[in-house]
C-alpha positions in Angstrom: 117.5 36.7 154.1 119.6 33.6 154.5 123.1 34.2 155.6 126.0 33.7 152.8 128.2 30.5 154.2 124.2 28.5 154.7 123.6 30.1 151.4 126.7 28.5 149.8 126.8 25.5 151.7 123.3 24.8 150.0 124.2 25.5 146.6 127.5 24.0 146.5 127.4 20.6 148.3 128.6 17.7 146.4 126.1 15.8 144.6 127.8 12.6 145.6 127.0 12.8 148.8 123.3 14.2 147.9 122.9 11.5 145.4 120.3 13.4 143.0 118.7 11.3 141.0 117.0 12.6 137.7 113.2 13.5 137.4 110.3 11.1 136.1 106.8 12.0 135.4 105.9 10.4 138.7 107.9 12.5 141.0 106.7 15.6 139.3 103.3 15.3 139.3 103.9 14.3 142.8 105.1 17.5 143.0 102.7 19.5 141.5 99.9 17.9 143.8 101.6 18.9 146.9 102.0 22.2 145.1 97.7 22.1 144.4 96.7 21.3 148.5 99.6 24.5 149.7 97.9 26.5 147.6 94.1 25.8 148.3 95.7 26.9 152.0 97.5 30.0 150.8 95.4 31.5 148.0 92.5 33.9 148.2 89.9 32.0 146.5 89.5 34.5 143.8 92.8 33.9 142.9 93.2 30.5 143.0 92.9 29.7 139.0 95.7 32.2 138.5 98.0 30.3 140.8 97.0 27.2 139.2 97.4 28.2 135.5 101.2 29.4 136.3 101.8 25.7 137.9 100.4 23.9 134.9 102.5 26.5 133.0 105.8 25.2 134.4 104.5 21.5 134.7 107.7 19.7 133.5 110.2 22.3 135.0 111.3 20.7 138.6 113.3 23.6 139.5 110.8 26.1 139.0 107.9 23.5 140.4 110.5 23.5 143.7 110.8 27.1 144.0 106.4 27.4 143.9 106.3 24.4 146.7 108.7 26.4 148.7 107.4 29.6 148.0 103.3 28.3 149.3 104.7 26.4 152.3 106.8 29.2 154.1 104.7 32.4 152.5 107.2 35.1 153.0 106.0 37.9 155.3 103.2 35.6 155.9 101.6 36.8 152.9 98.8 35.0 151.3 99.3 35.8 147.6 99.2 34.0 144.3 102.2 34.1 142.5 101.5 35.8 139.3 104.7 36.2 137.0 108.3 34.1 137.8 111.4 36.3 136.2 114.8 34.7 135.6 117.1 37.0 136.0 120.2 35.5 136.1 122.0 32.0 136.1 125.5 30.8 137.1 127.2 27.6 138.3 123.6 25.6 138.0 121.9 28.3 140.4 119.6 30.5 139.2 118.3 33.7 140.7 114.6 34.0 140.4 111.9 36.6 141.4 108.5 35.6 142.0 105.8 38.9 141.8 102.5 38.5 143.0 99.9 41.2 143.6 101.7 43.6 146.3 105.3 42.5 146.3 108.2 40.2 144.4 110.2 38.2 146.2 114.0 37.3 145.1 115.2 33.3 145.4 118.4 31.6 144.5 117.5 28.0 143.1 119.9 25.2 142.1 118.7 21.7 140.9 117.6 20.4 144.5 117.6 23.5 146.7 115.7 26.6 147.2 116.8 30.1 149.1 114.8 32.9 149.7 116.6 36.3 149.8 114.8 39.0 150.7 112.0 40.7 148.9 113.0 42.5 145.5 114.7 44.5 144.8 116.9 44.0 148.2 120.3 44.0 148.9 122.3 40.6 149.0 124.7 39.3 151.4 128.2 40.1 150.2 128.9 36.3 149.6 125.9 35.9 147.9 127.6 38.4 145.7 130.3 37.2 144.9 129.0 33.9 144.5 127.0 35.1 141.6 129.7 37.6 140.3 128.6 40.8 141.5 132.0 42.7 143.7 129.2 45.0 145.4 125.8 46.0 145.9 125.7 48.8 143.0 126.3 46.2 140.2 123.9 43.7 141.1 121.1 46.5 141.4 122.0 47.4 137.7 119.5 44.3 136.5 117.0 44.7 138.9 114.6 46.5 136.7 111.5 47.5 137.8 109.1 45.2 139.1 106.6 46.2 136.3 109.2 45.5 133.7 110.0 41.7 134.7 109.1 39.8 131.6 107.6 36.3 132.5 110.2 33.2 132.9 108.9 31.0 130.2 109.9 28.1 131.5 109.1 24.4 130.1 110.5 20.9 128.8 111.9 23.0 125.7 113.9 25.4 127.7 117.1 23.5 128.8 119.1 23.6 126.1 122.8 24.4 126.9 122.0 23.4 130.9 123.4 20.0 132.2 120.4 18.0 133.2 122.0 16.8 136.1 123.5 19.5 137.9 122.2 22.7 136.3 125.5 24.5 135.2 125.0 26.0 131.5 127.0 25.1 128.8 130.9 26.4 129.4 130.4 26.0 133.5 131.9 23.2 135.4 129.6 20.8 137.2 129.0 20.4 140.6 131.1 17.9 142.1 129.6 14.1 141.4 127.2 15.0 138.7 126.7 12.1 136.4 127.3 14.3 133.3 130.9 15.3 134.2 133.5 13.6 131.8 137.0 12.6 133.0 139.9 14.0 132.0 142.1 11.6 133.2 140.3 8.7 130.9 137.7 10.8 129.1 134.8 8.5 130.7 131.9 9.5 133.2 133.7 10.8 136.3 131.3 9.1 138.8 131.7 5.9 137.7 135.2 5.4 136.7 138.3 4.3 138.9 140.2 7.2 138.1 139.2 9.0 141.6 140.1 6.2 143.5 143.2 6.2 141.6 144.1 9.3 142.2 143.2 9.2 146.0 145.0 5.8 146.4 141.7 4.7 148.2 139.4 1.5 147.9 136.3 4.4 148.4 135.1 8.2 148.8 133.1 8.7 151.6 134.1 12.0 153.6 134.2 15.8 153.1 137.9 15.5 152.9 138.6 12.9 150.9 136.2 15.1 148.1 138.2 18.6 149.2 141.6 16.4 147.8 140.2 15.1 144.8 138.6 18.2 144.0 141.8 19.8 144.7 143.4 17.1 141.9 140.7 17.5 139.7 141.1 21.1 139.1 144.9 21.1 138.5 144.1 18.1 135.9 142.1 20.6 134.5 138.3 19.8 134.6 136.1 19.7 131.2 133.6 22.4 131.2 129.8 20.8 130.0 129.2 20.8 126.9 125.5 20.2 125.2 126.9 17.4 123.2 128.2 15.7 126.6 124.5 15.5 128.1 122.9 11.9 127.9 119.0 11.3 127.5 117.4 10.5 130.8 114.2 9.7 130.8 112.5 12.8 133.0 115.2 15.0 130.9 115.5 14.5 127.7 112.1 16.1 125.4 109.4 13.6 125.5 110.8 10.6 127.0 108.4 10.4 129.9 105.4 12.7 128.3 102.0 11.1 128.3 101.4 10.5 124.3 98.4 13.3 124.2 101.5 15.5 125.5 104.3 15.1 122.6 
């Protein structure tokens, strides 16, 4: 299991500096390819068509088509199982806690917009910032919705399915973005908070380019008082937005 300051330094680095960019049809099937040659590497052949029907099943969901990637490149336990059922079990601040099952095991992930984490096999215990990260104060809470693994119900997954999520960032409707996301709206001038002046403003600097510089504006930003997302404040990106960059046999 990944150790809790790696675990939040993934999850909660500053998409300015990252400079995510939004999906297109390109990059995922891209994706999914790479996804296709892990698995003819990884996968018994008699269950290859499984693992490729739950990839095809989750063909315009990025975040879920990272987790698979990540999950046939490093194997865990150097297992070589199909994944068979993805469970959602929880989400907060644009990361989402996944288990994958497959025929002997399950295996528990945290996943934000551009990062994976594996955490142990499920059900396991997490690391104590982990915890709190997601909102758990100990171990006993956290084990109260890990149900059993035949229970899971199946992550369904899909371009209809992010409805109250920023498609930037991945916070759900009433969460505040990660810092830099493209969605985030001012509340010094009500604009988009990565492309107005107000930041330099506010930091008395020509530009932001270091860790501190974002702790202090952070810092101002949250006594300000930062606008949670709202579904109305998401714009249509094409890669996003339902249908914009679906082949027409696909709408």
């Amino acid at each position: 299991m990944t150790e809790g300051k790696t675990f939040f330094a993934l999850m909660q680095r500053s998409l300015t500096i990252r400079g995510i960019t939004m999906s297109t049809s390109q990059q995922l099937d891209k994706l999914i390819e790479e996804i296709k040659l892990f698995i003819r590497y990884a996968v018994p052949e008699e269950e290859l068509g499984e693992a490729g029907a739950l990839v095809a099943r989750h063909r315009h969901h990025r975040r879920i088509l990272n987790l698979l990637r990540e999950y046939y490149v490093a194997l865990p336990d150097a297992r070589e199982e199909a994944v068979t059922r993805i469970t959602k079990l929880l989400q907060r601040q644009g990361v989402c806690l996944f288990v994958l099952s497959t025929t002997s095991t399950a295996h528990l992930y945290a996943v934000s917009v551009d990062e994976v984490v594996w955490l142990g096999e499920y059900p396991g215990e997490l690391d104590a910032e982990v915890l709190a990260f997601l909102g758990f104060s100990h171990q006993v809470e956290f084990k109260k919705i890990c149900v059993p693994i035949s229970d899971l119900e199946a992550y369904a997954g899909g371009v209809k399915d992010k409805s109250g999520e920023c498609p930037a960032c991945g916070v759900e409707e009433g969460e505040y973005h990660l810092l830099g996301c493209s969605v985030e709206v001012c509340p010094w001038c009500d604009g988009q908070l990565n492309k107005c002046n107000c930041r330099f403003e506010q930091l008395e600097a020509d530009m932001v380019d270091n860790e501190e510089q974002l702790e202090r504006f952070l810092d101002l930003l949250t006594a300000k008082g930062r606008i949670p997302f709202q579904e109305e404040h998401a714009p249509y990106y094409p890669g996003t937005s339902d249908g914009l960059d679906l082949d027409e046999k696909e709408r």
